[in-house]
C-alpha positions in Angstrom: 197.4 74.8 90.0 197.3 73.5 86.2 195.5 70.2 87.0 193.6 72.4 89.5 192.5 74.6 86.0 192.3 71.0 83.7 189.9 69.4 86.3 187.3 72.3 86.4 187.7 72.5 82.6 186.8 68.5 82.7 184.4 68.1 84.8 182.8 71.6 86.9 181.5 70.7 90.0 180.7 66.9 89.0 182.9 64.5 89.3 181.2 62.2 86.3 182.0 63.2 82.4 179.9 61.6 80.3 181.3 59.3 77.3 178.4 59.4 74.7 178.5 55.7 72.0 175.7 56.9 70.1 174.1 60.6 68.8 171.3 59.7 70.9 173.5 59.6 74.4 175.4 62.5 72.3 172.0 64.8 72.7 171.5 63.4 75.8 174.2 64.5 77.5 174.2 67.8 75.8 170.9 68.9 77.0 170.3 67.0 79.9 174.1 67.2 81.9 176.1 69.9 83.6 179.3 68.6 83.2 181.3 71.3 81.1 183.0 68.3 78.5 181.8 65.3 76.8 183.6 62.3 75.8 183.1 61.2 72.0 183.8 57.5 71.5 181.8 56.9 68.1 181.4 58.9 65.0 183.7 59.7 61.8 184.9 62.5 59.8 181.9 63.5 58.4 180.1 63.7 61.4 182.7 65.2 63.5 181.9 68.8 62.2 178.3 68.5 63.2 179.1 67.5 66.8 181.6 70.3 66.8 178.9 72.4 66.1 176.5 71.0 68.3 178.8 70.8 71.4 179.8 74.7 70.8 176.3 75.6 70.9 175.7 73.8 74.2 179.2 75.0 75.2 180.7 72.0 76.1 184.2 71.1 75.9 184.3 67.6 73.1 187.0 64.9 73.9 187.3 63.0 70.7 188.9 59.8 71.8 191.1 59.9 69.4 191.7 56.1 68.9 187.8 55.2 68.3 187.3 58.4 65.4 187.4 56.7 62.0 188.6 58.1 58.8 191.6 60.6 60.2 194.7 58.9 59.8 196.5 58.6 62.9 199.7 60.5 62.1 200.8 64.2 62.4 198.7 65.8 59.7 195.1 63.5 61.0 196.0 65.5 64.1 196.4 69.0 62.2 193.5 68.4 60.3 191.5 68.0 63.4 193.0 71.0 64.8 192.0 73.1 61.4 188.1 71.7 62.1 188.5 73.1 66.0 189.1 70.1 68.0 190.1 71.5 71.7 190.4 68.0 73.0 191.3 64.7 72.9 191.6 61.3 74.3 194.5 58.3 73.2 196.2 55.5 74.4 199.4 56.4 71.7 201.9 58.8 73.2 203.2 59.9 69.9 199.6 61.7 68.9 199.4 63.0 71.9 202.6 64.9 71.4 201.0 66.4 68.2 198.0 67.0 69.4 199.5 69.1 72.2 201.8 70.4 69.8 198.5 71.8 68.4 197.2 73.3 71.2 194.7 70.6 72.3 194.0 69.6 75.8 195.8 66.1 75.5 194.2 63.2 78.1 196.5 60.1 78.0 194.7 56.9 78.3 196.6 54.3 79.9 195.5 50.2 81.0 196.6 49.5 84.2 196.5 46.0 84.2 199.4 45.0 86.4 202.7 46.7 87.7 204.7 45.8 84.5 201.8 48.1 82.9 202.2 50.8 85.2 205.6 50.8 85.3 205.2 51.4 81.3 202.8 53.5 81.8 204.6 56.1 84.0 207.9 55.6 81.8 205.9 56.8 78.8 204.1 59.8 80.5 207.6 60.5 81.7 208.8 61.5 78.3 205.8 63.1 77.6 203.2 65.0 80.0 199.7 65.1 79.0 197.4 67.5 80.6 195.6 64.6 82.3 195.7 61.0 82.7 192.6 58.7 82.6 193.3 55.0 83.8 191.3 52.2 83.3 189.3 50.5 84.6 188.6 52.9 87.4 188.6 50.2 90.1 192.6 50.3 90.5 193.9 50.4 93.8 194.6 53.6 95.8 198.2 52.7 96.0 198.4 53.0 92.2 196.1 56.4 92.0 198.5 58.0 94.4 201.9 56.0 92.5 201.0 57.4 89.4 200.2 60.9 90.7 203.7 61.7 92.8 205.3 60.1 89.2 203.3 62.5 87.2 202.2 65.4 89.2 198.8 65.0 86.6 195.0 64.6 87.6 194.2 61.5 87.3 190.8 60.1 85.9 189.6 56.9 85.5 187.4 55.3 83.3 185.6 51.9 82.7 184.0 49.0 84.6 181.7 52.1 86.4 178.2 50.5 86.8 176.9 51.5 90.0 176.8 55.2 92.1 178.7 52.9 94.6 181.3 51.8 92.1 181.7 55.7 91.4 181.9 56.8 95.2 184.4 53.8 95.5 186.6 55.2 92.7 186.4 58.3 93.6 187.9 57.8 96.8 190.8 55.8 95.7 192.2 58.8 94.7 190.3 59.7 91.5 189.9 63.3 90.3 186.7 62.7 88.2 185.5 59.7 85.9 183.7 58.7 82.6 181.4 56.7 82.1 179.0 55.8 79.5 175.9 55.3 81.7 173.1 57.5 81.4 172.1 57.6 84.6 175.7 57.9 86.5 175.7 60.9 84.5 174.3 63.4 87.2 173.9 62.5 90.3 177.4 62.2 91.3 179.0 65.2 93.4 182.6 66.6 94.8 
């Protein structure tokens, strides 16, 4: 029921979060989407509190990928500072923030590269020690076999994430196994439905 709870939290009805580069796909997204979360993979410190604001105002949930924010050190007190400046979310490949992110009460997504089964194997070792709310995979063309592997390991949504360039690559994802993905592309943004 959890990942049930994380999923509508994620993504609503849609089954496409956006992951905004610029402030322009940032505004984008915020006025023009339904999808109840945005992924943040660009800005800094001192524009961090302005999209906080911005993405509270459109009351969206904002997934700061942790690992692309500059300016926050990556190390316990980066992750309690964010908390203090009312991050809810956040996105990263490195287990150990994770922890204290979640440690923080912040919705934790574990990114993970699936490039082969020594990868995966890794992969579901690690989110063995620890358990995110979610887990995001990329690219989001893995095989089935490996959606449904990682999900009797884990028990965890699973979202994917890169190498998304058509509606068809989406519907193809999506039935691998795939809760939900993000993508970057303006126009997968919408039109995509459970």
């Amino acid at each position: 029921m959890q990942g049930q709870y994380i999923l509508r939290m994620l993504s609503g009805d849609k089954t496409v979060i956006p992951a905004v580069r610029t402030k322009d796909d940032f505004r984008y997204a915020l006025q023009n989407t339904s999808s109840p979360s945005i992924i943040l993979l660009f800005g800094d410190i001192n524009l961090l509190p302005e999209l906080l604001a911005r993405s509270e105002e459109y009351k969206k949930l904002l997934l700061i990928h942790l690992d692309l924010l500059e300016g926050v050190g990556k190390d316990r007190a980066g992750i309690k500072m964010l908390a203090r400046m009312g991050v809810k979310g956040i996105i990263t490949t490195k287990s150990h923030l994770a922890k204290h992110a979640r440690a923080e009460g912040m919705l934790v997504i574990q990114r993970m590269f699936v490039m082969d089964s020594e990868a995966l194997r890794t992969g579901v070792h690690v989110l063995q020690q620890f358990k995110p709310d979610a887990i995001e995979v990329l690219p989001a063309s893995v095989p089935a076999e490996v959606i449904s592997d990682l999900v009797k390991a884990t028990n965890l949504p699973v979202l994917g994430g890169g190498l998304l360039t058509t509606e068809a690559d989406v519907r193809a994802a999506l039935k691998n196994g795939l809760c939900a993905v993000s993508t970057s592309r303006r126009e997968l943004w919408n039109n995509i439905l459970r």
